[in-house]
Jmol script that loads the backbone (N, CA, C; Angstrom):
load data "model"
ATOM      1  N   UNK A   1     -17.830  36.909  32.584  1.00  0.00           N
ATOM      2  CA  UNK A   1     -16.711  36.099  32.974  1.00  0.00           C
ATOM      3  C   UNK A   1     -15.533  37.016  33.285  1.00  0.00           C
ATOM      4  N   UNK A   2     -14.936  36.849  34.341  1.00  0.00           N
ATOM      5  CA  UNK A   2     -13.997  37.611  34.485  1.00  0.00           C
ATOM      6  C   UNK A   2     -12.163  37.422  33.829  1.00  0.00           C
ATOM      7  N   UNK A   3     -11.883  38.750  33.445  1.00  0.00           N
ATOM      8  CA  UNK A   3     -10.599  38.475  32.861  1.00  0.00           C
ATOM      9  C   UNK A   3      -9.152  38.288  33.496  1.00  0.00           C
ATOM     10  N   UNK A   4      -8.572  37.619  32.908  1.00  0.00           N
ATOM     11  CA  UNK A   4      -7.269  37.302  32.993  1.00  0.00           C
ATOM     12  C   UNK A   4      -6.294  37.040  32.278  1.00  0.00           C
ATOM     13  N   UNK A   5      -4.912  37.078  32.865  1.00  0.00           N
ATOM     14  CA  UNK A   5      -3.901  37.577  32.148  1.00  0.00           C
ATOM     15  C   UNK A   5      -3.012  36.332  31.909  1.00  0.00           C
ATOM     16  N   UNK A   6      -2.577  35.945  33.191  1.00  0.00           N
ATOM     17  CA  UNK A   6      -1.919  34.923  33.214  1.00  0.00           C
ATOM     18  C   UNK A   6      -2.741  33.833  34.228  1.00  0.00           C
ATOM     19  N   UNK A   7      -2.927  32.493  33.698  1.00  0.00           N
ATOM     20  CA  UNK A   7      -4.299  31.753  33.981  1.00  0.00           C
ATOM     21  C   UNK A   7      -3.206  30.918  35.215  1.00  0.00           C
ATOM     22  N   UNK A   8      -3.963  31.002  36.130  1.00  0.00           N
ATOM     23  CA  UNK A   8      -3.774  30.416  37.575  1.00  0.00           C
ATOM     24  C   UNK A   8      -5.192  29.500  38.224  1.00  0.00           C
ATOM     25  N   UNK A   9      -5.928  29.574  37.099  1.00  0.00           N
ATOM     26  CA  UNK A   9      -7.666  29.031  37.621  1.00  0.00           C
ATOM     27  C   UNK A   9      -7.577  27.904  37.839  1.00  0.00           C
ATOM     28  N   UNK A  10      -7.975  26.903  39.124  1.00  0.00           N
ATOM     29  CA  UNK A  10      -7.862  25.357  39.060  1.00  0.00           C
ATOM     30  C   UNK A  10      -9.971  25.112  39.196  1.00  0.00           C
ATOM     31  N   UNK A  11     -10.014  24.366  38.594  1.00  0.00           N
ATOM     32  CA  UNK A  11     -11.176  23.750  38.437  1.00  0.00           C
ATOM     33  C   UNK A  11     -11.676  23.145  39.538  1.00  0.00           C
ATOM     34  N   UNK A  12     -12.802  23.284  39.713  1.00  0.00           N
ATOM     35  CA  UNK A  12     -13.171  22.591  41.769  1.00  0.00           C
ATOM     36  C   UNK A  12     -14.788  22.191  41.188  1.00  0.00           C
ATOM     37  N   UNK A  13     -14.572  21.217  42.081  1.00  0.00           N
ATOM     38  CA  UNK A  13     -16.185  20.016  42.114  1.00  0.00           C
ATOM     39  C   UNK A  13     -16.961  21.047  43.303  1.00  0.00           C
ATOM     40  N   UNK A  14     -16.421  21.898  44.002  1.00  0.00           N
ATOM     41  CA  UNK A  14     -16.729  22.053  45.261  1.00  0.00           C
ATOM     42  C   UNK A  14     -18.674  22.766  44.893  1.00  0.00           C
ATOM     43  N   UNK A  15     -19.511  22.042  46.105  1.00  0.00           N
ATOM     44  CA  UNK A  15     -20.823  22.006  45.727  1.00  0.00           C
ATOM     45  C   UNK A  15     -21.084  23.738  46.223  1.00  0.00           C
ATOM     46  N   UNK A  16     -19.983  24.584  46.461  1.00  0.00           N
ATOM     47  CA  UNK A  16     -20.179  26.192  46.582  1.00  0.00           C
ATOM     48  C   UNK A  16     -20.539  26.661  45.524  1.00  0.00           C
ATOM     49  N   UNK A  17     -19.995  26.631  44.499  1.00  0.00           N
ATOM     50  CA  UNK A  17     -20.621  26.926  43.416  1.00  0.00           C
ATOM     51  C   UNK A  17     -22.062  26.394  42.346  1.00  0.00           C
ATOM     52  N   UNK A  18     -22.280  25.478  42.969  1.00  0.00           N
ATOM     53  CA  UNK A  18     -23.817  25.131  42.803  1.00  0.00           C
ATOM     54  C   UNK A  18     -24.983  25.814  43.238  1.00  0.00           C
ATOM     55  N   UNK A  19     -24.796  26.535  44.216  1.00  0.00           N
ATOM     56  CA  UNK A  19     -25.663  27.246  45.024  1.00  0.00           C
ATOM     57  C   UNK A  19     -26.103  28.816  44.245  1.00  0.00           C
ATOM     58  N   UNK A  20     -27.560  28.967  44.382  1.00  0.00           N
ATOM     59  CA  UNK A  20     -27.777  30.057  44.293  1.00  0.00           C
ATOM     60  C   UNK A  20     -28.342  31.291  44.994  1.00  0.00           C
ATOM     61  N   UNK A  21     -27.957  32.885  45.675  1.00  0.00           N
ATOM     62  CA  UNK A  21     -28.742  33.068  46.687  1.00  0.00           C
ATOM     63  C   UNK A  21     -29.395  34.650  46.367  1.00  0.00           C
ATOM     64  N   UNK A  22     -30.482  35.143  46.869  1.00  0.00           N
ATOM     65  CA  UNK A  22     -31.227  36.192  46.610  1.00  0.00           C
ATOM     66  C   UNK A  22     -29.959  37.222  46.818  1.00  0.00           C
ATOM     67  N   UNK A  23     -30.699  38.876  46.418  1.00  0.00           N
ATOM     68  CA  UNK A  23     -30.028  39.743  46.830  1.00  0.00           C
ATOM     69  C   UNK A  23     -30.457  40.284  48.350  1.00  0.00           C
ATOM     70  N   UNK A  24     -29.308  40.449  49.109  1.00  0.00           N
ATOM     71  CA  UNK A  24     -29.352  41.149  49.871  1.00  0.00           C
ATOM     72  C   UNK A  24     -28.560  39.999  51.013  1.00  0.00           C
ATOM     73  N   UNK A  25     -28.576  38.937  50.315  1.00  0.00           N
ATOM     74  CA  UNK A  25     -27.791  37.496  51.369  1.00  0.00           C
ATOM     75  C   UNK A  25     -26.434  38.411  51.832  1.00  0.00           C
ATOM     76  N   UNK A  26     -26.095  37.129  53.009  1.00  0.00           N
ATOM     77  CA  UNK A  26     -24.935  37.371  53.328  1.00  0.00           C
ATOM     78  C   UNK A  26     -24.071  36.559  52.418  1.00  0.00           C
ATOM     79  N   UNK A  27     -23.007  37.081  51.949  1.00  0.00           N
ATOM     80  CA  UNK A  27     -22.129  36.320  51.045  1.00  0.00           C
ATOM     81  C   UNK A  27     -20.982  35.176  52.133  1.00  0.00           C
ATOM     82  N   UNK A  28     -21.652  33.951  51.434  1.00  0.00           N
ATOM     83  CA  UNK A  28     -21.232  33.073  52.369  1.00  0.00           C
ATOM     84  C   UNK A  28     -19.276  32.534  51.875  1.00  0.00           C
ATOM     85  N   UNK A  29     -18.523  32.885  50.805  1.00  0.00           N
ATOM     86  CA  UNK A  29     -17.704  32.668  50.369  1.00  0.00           C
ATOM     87  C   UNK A  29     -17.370  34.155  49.663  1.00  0.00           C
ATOM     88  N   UNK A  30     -16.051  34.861  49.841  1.00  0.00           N
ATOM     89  CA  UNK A  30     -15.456  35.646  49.208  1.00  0.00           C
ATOM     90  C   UNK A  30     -15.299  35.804  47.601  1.00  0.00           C
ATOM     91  N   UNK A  31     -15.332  36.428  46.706  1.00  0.00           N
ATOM     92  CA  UNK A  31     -15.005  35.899  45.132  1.00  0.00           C
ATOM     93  C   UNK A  31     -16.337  36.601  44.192  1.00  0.00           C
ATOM     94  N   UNK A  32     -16.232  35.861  42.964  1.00  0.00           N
ATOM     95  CA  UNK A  32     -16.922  36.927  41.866  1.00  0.00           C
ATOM     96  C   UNK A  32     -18.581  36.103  41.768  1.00  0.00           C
ATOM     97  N   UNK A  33     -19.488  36.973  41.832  1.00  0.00           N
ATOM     98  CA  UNK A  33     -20.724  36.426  42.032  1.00  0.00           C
ATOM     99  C   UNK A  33     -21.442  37.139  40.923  1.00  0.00           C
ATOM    100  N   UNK A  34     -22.134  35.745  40.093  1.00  0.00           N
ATOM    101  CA  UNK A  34     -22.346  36.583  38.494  1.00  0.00           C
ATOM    102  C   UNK A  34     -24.647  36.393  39.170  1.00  0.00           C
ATOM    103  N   UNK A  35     -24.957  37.660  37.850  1.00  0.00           N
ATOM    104  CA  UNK A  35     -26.464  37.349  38.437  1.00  0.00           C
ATOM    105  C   UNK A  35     -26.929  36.473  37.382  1.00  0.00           C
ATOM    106  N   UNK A  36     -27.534  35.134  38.038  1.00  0.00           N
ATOM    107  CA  UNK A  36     -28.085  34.553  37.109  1.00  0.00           C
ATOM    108  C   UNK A  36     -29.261  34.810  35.699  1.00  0.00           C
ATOM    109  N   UNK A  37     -29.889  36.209  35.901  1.00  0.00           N
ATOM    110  CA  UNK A  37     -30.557  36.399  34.979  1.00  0.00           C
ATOM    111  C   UNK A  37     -29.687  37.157  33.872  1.00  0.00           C
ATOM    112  N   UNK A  38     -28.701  38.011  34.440  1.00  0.00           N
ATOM    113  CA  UNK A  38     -28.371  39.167  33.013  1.00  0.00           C
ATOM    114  C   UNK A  38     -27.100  38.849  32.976  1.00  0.00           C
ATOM    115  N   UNK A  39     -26.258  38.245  33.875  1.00  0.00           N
ATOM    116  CA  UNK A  39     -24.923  37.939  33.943  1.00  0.00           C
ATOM    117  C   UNK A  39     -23.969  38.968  34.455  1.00  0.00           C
ATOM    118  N   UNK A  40     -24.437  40.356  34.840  1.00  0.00           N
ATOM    119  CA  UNK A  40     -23.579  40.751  35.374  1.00  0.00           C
ATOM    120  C   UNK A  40     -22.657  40.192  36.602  1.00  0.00           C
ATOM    121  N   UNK A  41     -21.615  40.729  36.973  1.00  0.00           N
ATOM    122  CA  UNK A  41     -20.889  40.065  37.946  1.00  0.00           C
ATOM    123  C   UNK A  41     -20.310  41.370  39.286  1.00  0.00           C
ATOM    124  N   UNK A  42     -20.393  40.816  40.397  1.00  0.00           N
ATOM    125  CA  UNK A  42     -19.741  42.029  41.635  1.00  0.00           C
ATOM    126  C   UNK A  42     -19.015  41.136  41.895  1.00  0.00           C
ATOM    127  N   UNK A  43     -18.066  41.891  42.798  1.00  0.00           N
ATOM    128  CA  UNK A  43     -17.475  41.152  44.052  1.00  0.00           C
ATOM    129  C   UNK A  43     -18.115  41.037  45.327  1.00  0.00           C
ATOM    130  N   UNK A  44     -17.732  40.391  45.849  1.00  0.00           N
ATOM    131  CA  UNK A  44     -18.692  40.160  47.306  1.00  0.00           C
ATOM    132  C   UNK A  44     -17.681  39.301  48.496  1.00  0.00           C
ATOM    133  N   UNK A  45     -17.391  40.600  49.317  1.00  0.00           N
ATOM    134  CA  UNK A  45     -16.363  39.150  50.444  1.00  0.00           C
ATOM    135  C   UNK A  45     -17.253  38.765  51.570  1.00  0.00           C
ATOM    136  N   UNK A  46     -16.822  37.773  51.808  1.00  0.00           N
ATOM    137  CA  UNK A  46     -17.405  37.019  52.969  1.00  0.00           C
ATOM    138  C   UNK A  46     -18.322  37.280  54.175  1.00  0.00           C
ATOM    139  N   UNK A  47     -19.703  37.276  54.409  1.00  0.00           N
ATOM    140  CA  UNK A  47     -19.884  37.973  55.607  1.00  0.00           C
ATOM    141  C   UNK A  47     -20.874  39.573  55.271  1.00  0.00           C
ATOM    142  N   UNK A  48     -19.978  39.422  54.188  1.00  0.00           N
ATOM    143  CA  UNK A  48     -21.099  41.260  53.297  1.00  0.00           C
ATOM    144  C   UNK A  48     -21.944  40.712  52.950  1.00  0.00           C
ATOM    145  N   UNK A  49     -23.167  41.486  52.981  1.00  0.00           N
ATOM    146  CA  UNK A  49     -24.243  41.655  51.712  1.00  0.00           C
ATOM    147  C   UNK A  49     -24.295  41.156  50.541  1.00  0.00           C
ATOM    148  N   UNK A  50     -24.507  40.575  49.858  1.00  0.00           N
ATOM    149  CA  UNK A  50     -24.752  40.219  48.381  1.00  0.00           C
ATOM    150  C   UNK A  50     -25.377  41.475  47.835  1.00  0.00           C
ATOM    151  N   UNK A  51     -25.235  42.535  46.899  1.00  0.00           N
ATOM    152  CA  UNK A  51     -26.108  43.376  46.019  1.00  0.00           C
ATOM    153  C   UNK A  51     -27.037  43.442  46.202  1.00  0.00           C
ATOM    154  N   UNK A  52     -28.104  44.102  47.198  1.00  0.00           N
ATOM    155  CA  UNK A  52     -29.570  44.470  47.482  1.00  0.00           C
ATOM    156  C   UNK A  52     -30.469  44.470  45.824  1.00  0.00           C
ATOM    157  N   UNK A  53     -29.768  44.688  44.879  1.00  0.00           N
ATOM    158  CA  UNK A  53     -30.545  45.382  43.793  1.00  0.00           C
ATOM    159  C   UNK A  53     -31.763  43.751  43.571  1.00  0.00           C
ATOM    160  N   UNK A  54     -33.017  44.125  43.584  1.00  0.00           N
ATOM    161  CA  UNK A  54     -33.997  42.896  43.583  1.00  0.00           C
ATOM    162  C   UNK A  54     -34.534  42.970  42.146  1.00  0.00           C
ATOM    163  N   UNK A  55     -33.894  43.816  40.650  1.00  0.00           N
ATOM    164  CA  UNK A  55     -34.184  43.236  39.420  1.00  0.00           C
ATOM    165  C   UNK A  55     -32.971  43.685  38.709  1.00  0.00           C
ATOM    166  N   UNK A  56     -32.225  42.708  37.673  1.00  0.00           N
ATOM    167  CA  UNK A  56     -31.478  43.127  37.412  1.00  0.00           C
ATOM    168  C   UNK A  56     -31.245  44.379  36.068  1.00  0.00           C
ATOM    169  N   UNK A  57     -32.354  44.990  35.878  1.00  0.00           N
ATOM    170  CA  UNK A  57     -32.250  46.184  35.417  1.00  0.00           C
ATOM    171  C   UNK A  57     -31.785  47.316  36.178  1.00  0.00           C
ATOM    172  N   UNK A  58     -31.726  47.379  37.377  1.00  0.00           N
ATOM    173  CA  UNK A  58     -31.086  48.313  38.291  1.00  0.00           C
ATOM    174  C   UNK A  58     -29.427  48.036  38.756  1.00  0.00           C
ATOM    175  N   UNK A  59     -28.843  46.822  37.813  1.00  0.00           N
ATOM    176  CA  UNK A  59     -27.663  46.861  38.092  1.00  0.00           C
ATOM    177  C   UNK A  59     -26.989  47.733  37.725  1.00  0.00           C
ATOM    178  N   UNK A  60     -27.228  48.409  36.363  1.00  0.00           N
ATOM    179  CA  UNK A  60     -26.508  49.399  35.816  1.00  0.00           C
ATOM    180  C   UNK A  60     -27.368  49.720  34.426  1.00  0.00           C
ATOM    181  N   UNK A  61     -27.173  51.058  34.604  1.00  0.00           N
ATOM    182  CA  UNK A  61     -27.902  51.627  33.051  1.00  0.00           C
ATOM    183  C   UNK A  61     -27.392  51.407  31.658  1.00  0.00           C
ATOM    184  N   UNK A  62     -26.033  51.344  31.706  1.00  0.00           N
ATOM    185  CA  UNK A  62     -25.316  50.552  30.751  1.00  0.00           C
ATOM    186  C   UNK A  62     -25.495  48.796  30.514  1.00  0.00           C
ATOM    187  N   UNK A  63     -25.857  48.246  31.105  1.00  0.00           N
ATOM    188  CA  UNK A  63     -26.041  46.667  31.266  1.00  0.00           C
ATOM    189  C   UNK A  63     -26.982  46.135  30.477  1.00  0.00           C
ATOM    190  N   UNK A  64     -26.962  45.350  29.273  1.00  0.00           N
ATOM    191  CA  UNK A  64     -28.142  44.708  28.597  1.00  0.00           C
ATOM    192  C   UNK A  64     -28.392  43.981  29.564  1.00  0.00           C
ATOM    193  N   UNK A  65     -29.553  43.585  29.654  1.00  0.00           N
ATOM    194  CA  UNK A  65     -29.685  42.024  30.729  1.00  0.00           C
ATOM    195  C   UNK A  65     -31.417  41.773  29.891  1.00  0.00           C
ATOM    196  N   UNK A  66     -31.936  40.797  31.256  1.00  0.00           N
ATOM    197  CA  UNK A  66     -33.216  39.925  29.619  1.00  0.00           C
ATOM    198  C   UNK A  66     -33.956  40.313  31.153  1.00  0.00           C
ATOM    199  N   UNK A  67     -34.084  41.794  32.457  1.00  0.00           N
ATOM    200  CA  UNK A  67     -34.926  41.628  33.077  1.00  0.00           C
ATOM    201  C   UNK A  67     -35.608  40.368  34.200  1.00  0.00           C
ATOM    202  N   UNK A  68     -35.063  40.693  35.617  1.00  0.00           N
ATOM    203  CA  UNK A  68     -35.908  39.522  36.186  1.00  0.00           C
ATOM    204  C   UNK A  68     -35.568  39.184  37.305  1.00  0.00           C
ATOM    205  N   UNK A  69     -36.105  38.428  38.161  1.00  0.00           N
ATOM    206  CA  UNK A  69     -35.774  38.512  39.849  1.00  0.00           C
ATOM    207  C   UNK A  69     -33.882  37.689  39.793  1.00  0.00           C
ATOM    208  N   UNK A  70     -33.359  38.589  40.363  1.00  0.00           N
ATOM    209  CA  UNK A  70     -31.751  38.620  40.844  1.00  0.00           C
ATOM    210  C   UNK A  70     -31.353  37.208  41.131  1.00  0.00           C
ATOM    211  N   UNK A  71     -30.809  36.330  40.859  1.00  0.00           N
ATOM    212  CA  UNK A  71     -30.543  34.994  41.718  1.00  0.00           C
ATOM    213  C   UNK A  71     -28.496  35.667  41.645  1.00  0.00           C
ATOM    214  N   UNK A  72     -27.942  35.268  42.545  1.00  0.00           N
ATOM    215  CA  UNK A  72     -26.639  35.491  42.521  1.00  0.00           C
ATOM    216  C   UNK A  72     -25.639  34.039  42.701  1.00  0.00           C
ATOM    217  N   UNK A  73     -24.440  34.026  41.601  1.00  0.00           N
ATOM    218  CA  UNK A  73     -24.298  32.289  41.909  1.00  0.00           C
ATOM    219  C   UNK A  73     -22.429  32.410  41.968  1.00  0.00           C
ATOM    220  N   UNK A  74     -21.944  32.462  42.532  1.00  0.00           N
ATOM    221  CA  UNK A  74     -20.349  32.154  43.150  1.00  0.00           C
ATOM    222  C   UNK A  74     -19.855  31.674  41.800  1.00  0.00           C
ATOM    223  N   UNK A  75     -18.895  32.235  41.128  1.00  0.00           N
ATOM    224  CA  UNK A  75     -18.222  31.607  39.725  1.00  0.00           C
ATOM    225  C   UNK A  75     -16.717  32.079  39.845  1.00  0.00           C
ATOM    226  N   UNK A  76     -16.278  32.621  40.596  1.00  0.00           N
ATOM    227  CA  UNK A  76     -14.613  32.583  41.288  1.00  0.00           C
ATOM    228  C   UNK A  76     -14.642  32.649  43.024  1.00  0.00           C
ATOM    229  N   UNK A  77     -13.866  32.094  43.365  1.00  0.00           N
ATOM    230  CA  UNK A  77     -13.411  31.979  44.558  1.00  0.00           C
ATOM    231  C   UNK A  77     -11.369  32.300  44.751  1.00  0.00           C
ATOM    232  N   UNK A  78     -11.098  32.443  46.108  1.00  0.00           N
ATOM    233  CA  UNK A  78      -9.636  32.978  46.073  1.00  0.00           C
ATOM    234  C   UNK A  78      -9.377  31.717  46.830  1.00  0.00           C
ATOM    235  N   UNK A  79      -8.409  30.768  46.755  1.00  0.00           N
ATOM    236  CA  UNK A  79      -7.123  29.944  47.868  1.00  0.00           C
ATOM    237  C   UNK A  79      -6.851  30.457  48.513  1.00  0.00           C
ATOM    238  N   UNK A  80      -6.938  30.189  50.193  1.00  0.00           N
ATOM    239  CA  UNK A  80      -6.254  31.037  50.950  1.00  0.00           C
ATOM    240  C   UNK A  80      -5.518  30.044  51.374  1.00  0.00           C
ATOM    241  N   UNK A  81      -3.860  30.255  51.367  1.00  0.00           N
ATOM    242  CA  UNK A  81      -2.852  29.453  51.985  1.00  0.00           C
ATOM    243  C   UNK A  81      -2.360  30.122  52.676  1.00  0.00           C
ATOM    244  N   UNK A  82      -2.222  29.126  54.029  1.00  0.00           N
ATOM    245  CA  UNK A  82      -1.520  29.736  55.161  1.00  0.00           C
ATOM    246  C   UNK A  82      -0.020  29.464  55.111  1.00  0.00           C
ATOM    247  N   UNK A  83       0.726  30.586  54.768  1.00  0.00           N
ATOM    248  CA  UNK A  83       2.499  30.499  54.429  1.00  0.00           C
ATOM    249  C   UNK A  83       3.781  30.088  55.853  1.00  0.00           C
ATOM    250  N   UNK A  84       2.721  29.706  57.070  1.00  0.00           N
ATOM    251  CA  UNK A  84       3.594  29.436  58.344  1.00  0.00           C
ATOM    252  C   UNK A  84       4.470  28.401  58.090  1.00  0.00           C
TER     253      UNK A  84
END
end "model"
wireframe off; spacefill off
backbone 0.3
color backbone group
């Protein structure tokens, strides 16, 4: 889960975060994308790659995780307001 300082988070129904997608997707929404098996989390903007890594023992050598095919699932997103 990612940290924060001073809480600005609004809560959203939005069905983006329901979704889950392999590694190597194009990241269809900007924001923090945790892996459903070990929980690590990247960033990923819009249009990039999602994390190629296809088990999540190769996320990092430091990383406990429980081993297992990568699912990646959108758990922050940014507001973009247009200030015109």
């Amino acid at each position: 889960m990612p940290f924060y300082k001073h809480s600005v988070f609004t809560k959203s129904d939005s069905a983006a975060f329901d979704q889950t997608y392999p590694p190597g997707a194009r990241t269809p929404y900007s924001g923090i994308y945790r892996c459903e098996v070990c929980g690590f989390e990247v960033v990923s903007t819009e249009g990039h790659p999602l994390p190629p890594e296809h088990s999540c023992v190769q996320h990092s050598a430091q990383w406990q995780c429980r081993h297992g095919i990568v699912r990646w699932r959108l758990v922050t997103a940014p507001v973009h307001v247009n200030n015109n």
